[in-house]
Backbone as a chain_set.jsonl record, in Angstrom:
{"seq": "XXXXXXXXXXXXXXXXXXXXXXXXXXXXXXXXXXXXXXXXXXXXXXXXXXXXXXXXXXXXXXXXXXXXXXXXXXXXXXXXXXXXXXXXXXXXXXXXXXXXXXXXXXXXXXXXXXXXXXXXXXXXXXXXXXXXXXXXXXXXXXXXXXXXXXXXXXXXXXXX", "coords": {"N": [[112.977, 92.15, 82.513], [113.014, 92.766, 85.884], [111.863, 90.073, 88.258], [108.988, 89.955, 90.34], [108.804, 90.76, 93.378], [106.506, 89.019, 95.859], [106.137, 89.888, 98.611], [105.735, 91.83, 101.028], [105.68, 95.694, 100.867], [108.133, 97.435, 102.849], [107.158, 100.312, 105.097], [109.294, 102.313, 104.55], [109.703, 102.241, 101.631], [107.237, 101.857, 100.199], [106.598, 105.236, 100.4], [108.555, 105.671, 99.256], [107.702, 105.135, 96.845], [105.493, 106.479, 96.491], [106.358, 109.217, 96.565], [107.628, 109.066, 94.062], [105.415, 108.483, 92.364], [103.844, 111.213, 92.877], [105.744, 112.788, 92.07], [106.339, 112.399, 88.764], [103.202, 112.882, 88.624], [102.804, 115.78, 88.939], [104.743, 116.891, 87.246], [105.473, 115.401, 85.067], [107.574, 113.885, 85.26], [110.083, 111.848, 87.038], [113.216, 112.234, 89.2], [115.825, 111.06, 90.39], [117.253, 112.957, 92.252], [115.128, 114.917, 92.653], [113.515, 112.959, 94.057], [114.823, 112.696, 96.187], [115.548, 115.614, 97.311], [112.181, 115.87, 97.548], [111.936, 113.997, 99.758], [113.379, 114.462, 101.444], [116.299, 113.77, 102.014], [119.411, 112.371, 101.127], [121.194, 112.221, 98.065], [122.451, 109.378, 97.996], [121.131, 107.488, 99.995], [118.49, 107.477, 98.114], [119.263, 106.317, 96.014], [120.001, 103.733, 97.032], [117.149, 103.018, 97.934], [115.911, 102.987, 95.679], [116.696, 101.184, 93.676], [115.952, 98.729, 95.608], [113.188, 99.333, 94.621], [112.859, 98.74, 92.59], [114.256, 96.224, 91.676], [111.806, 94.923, 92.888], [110.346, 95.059, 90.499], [108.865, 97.678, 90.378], [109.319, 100.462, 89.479], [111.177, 101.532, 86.737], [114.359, 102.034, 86.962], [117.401, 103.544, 86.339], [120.882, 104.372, 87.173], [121.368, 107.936, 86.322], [118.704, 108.427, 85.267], [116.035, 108.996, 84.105], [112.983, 108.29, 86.412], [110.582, 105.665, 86.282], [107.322, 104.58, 86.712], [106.081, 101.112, 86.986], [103.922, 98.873, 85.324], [103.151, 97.286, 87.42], [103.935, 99.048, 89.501], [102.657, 101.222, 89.289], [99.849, 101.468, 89.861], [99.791, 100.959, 92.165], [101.214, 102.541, 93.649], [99.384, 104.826, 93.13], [97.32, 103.872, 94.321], [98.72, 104.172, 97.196], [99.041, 106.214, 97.724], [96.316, 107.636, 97.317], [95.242, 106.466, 99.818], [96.344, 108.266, 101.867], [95.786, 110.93, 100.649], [93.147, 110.628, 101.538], [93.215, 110.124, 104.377], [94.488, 112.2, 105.054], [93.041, 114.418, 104.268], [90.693, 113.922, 106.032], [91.918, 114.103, 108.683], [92.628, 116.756, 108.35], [90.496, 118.42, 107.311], [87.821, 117.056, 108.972], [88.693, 116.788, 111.103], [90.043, 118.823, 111.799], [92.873, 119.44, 112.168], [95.678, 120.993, 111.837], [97.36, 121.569, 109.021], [99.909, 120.518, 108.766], [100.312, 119.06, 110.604], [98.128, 117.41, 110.239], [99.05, 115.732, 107.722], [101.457, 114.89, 108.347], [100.697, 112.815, 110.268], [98.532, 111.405, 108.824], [100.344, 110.368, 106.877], [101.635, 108.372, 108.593], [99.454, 106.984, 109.38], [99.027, 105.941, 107.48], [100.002, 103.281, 105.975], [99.161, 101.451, 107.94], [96.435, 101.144, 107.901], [93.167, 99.499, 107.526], [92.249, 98.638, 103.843], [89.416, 98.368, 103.953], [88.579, 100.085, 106.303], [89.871, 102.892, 105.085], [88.372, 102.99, 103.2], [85.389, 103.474, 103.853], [86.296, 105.679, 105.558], [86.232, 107.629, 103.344], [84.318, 107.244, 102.507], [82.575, 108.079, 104.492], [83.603, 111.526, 104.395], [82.595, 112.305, 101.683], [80.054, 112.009, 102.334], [79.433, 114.358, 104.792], [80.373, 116.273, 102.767], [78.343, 116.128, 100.93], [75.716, 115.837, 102.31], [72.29, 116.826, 103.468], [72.698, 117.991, 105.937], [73.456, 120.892, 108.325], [76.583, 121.438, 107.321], [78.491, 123.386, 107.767], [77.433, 124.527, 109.901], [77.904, 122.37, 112.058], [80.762, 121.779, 111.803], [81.289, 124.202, 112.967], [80.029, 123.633, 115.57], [81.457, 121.328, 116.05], [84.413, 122.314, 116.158], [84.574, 124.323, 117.924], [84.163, 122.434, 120.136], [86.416, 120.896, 120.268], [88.117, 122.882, 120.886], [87.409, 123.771, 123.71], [87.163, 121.352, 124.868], [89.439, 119.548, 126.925], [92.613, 118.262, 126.18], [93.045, 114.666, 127.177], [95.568, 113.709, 129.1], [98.186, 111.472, 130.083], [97.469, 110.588, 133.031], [95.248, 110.886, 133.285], [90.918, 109.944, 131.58], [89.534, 109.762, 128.839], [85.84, 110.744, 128.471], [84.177, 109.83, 127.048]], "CA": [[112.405, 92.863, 83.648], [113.35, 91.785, 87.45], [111.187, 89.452, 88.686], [108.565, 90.851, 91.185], [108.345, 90.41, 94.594], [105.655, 89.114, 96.676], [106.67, 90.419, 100.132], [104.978, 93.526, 101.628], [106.789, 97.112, 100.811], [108.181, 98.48, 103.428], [106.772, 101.609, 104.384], [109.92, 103.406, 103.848], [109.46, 101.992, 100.48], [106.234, 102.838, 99.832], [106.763, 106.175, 100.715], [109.674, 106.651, 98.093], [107.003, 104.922, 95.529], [104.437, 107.579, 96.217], [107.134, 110.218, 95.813], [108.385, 109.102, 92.646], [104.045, 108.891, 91.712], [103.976, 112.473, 93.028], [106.643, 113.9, 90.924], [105.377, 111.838, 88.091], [101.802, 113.272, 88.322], [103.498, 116.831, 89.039], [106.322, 116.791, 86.642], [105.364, 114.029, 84.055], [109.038, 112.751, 85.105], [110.919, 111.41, 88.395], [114.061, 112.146, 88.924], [116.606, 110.956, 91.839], [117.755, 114.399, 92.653], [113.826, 115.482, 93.051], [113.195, 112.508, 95.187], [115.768, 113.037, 97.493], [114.833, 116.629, 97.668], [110.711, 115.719, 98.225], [111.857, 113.032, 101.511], [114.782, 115.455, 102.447], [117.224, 112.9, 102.127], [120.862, 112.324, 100.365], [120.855, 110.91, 96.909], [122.729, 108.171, 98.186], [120.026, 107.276, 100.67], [117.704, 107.756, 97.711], [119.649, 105.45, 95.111], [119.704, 102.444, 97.932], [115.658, 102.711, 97.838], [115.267, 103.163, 94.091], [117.64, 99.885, 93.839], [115.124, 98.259, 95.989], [111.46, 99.393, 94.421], [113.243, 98.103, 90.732], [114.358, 94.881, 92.277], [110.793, 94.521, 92.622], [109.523, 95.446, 89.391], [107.622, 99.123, 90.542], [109.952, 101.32, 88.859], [112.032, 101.411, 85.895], [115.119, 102.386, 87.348], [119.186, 103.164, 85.393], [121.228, 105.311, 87.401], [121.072, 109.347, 86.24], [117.947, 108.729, 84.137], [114.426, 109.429, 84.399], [112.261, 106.881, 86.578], [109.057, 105.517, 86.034], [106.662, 103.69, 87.66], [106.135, 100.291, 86.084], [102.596, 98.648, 85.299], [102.84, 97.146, 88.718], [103.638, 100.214, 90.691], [101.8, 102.788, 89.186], [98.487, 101.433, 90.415], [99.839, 100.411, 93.811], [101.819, 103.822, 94.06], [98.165, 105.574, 93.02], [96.589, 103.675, 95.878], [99.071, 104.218, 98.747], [98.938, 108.152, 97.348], [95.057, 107.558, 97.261], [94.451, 106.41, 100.961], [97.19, 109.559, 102.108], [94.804, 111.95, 100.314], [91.99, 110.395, 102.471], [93.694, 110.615, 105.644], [94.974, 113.627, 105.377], [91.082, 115.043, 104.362], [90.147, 113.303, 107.06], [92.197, 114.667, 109.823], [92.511, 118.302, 108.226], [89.022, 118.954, 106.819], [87.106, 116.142, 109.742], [89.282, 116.564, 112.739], [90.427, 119.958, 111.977], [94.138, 119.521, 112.484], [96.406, 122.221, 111.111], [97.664, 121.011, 107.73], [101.645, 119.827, 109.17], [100.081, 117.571, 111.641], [97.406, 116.11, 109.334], [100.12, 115.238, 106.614], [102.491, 113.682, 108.922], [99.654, 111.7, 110.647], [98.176, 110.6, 107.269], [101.847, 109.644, 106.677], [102.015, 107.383, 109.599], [98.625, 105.87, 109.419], [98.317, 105.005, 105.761], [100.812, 102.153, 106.153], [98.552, 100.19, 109.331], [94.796, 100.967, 108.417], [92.858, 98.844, 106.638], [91.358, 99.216, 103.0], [88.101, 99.356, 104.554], [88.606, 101.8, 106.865], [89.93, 103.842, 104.568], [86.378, 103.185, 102.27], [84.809, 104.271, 104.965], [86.014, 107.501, 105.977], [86.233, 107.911, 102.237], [82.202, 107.683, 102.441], [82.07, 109.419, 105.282], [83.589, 112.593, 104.17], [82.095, 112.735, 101.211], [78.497, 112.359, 103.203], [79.007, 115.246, 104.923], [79.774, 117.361, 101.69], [76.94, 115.738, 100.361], [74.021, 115.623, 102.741], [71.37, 118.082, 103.832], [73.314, 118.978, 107.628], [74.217, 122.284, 107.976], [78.149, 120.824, 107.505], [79.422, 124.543, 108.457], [77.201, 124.736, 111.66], [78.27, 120.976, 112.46], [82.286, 121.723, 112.168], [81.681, 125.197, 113.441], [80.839, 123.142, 116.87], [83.079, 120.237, 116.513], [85.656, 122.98, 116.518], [84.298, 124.809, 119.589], [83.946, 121.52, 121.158], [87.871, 120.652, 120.651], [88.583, 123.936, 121.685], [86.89, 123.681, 124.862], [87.64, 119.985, 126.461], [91.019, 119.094, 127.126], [93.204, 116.701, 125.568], [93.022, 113.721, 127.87], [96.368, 113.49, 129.549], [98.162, 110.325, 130.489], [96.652, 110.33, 133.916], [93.22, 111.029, 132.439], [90.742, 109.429, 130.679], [87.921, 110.526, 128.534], [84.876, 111.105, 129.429], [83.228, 108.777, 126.131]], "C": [[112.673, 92.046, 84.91], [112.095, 90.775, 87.989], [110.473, 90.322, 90.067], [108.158, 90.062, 92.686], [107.011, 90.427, 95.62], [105.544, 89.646, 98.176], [105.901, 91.781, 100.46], [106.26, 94.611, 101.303], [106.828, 97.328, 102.667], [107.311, 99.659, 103.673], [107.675, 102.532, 104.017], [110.085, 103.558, 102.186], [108.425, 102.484, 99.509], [105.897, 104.284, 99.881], [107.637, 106.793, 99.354], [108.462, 105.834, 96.787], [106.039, 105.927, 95.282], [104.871, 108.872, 96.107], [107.357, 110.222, 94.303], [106.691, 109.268, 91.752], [103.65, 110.127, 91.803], [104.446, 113.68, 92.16], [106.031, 113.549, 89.527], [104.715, 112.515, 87.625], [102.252, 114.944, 88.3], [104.235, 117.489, 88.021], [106.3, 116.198, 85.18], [106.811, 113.139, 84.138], [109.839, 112.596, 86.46], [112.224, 111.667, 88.037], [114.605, 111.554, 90.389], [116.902, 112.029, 92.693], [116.65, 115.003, 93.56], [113.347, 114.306, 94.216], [113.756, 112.507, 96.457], [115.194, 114.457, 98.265], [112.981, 116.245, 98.634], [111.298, 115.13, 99.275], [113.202, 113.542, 101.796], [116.031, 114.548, 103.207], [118.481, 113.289, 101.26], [120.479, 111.484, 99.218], [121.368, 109.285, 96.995], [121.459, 106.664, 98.51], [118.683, 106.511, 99.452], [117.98, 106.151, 96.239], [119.535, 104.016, 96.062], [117.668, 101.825, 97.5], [115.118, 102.731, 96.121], [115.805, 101.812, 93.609], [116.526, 98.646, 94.551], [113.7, 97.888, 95.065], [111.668, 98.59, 92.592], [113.374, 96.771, 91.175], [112.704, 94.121, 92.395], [109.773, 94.828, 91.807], [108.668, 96.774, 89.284], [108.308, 99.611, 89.916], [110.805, 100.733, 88.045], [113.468, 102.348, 86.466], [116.931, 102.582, 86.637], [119.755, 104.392, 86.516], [121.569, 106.727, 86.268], [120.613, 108.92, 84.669], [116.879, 109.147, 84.95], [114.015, 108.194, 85.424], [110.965, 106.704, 86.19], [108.483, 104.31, 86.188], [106.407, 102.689, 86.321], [104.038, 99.852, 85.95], [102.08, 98.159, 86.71], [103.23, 97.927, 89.92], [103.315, 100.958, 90.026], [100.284, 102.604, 89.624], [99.18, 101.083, 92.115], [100.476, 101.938, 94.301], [100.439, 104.999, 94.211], [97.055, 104.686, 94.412], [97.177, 104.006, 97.265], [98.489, 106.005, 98.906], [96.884, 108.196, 97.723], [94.575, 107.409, 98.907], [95.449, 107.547, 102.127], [95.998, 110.345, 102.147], [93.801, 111.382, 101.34], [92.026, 110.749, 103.797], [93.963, 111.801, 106.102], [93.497, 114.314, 105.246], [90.66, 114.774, 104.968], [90.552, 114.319, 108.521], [92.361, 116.187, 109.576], [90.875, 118.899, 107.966], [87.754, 118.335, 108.15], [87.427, 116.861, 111.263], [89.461, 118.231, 113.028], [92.116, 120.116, 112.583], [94.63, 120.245, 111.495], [97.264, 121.106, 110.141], [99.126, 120.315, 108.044], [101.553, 118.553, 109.464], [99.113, 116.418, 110.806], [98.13, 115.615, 108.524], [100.661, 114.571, 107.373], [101.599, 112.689, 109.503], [99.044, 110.892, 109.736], [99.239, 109.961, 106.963], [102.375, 108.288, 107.35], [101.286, 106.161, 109.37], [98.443, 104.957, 108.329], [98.929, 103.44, 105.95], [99.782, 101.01, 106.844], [96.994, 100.358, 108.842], [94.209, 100.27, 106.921], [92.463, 98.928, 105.409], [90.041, 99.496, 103.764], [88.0, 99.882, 105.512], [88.937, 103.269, 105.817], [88.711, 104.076, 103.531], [85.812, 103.721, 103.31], [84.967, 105.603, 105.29], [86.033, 108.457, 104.682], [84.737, 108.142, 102.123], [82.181, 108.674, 103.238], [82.157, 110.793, 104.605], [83.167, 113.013, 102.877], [80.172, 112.832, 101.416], [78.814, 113.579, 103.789], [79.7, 116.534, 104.297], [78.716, 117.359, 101.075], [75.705, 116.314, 101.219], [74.034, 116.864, 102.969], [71.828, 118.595, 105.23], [73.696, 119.843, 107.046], [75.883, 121.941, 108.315], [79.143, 122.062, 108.553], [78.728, 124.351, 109.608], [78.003, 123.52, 112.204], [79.658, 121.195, 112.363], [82.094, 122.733, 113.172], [81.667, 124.349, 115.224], [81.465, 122.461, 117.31], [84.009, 120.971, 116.704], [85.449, 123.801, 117.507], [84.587, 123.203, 120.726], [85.784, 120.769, 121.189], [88.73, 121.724, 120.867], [88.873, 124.042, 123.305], [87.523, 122.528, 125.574], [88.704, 120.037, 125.983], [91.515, 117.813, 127.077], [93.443, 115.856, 126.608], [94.638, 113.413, 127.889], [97.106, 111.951, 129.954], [97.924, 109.406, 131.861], [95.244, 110.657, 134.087], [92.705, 110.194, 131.745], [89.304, 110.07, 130.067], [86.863, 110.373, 128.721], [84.21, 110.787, 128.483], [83.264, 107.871, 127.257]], "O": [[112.561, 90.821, 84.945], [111.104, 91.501, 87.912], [111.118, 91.135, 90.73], [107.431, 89.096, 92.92], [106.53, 91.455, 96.097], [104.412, 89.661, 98.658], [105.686, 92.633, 99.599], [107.462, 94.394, 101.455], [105.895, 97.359, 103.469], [106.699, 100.123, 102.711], [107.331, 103.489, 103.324], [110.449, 104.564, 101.578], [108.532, 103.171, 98.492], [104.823, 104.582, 99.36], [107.507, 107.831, 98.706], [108.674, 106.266, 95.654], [105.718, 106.274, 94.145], [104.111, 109.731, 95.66], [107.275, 111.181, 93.536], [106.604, 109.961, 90.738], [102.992, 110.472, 90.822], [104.013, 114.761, 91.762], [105.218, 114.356, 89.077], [104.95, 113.001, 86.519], [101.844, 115.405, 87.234], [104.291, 118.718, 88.026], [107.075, 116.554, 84.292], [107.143, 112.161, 83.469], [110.235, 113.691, 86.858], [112.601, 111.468, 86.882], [113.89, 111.588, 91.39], [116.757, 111.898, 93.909], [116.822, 115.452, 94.694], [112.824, 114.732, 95.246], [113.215, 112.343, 97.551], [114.621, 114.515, 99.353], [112.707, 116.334, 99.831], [111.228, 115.968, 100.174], [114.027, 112.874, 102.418], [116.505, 114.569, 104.343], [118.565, 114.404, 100.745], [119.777, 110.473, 99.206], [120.937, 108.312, 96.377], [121.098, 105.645, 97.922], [118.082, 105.459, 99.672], [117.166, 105.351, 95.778], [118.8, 103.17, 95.554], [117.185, 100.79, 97.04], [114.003, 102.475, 95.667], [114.927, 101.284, 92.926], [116.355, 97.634, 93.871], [113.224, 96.779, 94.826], [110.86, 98.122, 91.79], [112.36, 96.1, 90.983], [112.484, 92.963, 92.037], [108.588, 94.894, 92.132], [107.909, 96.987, 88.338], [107.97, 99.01, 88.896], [111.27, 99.625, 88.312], [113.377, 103.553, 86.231], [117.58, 101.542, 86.521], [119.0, 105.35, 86.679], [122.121, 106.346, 85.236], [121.209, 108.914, 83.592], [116.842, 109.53, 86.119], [114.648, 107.144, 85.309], [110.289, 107.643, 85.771], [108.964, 103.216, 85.894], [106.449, 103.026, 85.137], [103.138, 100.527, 86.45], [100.973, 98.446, 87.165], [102.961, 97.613, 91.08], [104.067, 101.907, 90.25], [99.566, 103.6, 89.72], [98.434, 101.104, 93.094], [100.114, 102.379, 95.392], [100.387, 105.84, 95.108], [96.229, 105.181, 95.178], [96.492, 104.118, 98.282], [97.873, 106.662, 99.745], [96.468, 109.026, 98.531], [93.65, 108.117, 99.304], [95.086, 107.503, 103.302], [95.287, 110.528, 103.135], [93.819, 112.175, 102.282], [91.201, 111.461, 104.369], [93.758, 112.323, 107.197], [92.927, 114.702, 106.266], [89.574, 115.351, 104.911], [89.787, 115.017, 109.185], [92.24, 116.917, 110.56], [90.36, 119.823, 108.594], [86.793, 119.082, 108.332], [86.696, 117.283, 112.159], [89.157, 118.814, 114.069], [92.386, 120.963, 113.435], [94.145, 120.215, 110.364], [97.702, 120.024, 110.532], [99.35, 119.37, 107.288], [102.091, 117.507, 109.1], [99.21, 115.194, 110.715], [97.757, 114.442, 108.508], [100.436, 113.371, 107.218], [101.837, 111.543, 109.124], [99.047, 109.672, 109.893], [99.06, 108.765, 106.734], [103.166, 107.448, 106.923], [101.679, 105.003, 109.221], [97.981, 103.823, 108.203], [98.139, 102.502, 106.057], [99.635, 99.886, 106.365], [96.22, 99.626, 109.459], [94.582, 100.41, 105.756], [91.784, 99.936, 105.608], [89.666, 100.612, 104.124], [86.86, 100.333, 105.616], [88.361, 104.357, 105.847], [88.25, 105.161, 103.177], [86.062, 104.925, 103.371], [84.106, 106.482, 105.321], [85.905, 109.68, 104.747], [84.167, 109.142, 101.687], [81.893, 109.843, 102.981], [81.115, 111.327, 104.225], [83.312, 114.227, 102.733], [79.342, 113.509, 100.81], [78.257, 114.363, 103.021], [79.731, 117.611, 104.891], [78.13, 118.365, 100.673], [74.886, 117.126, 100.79], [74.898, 117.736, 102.88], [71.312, 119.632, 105.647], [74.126, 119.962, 105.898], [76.359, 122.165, 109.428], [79.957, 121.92, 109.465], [79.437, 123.945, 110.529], [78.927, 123.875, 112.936], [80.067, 120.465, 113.267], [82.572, 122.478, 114.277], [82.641, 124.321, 115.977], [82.031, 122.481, 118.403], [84.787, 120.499, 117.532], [86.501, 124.031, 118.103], [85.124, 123.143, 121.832], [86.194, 120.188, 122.194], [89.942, 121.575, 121.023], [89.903, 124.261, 123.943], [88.223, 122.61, 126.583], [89.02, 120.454, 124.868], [91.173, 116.743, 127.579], [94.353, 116.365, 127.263], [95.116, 112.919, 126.869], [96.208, 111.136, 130.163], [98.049, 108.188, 131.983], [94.432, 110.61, 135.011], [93.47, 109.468, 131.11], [88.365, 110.636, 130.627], [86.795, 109.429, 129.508], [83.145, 111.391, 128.612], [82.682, 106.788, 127.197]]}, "num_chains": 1, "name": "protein.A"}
């Protein structure tokens, strides 16, 4: 087995690890073809980064086989995938951003925010499925109320 690297992933890295955990969980099997497809890339592209995530022990990698996540990326691939899902519930279900923008924004942020931030808004949003607020009245006017004011411009500032 390759020896594993201590170094931080990439995020374009991590990105093709939580694809290949995607298809995976989806699929029960990765392929190159399908990951290229999911990040709308070239298989070339796709074989460079799969070459990579093996180099450091996450995937079992042969060219035109199956892949599969190894003991040390299938929990790290289930956490990047894990604080995604958060983000994205966060800014679609919280913020109310139309499902495109919360995905690609979840996409961006997962990479920079901390574990505990992401515990956190992980509590949060399950507090307000949980508690006793009326959750629907309470979005219904967070979403009047980002209806109403206007996105603070770059010769503006808000009015917190």
């Amino acid at each position: 087995m390759p020896e594993v690297s201590d170094a931080p992933l990439s995020t374009t890295l991590e990105d093709y690890l939580v694809a290949i955990f995607n298809l995976e969980m989806a699929n029960g099997v990765a392929r190159a073809s399908d990951v290229a497809s999911a990040k709308g890339v070239s298989r070339s592209t796709v074989t460079s980064a799969l070459k990579g995530l093996s180099a450091r022990g996450l995937i079992v990698y042969t060219p035109y086989s199956h892949i599969r996540l190894t003991a040390q990326g299938q929990p790290l691939a289930r956490e990047i995938a894990h604080r995604n899902m958060i983000l994205t519930r966060f800014f679609r279900d919280v913020l109310k951003l139309d499902q495109n923008l919360a995905d690609a924004t979840a996409c961006r942020v997962e990479h920079a925010v901390d574990a505990q931030v992401i515990n956190r808004l992980g509590k949060f949003i399950l507090y307000l499925e949980r508690s006793d607020i009326e959750l629907e009245h309470w979005l219904e006017n967070y979403t009047r109320l980002i209806k109403r004011v206007p996105h603070p411009g770059p010769d503006t500032h808000p009015s917190e």
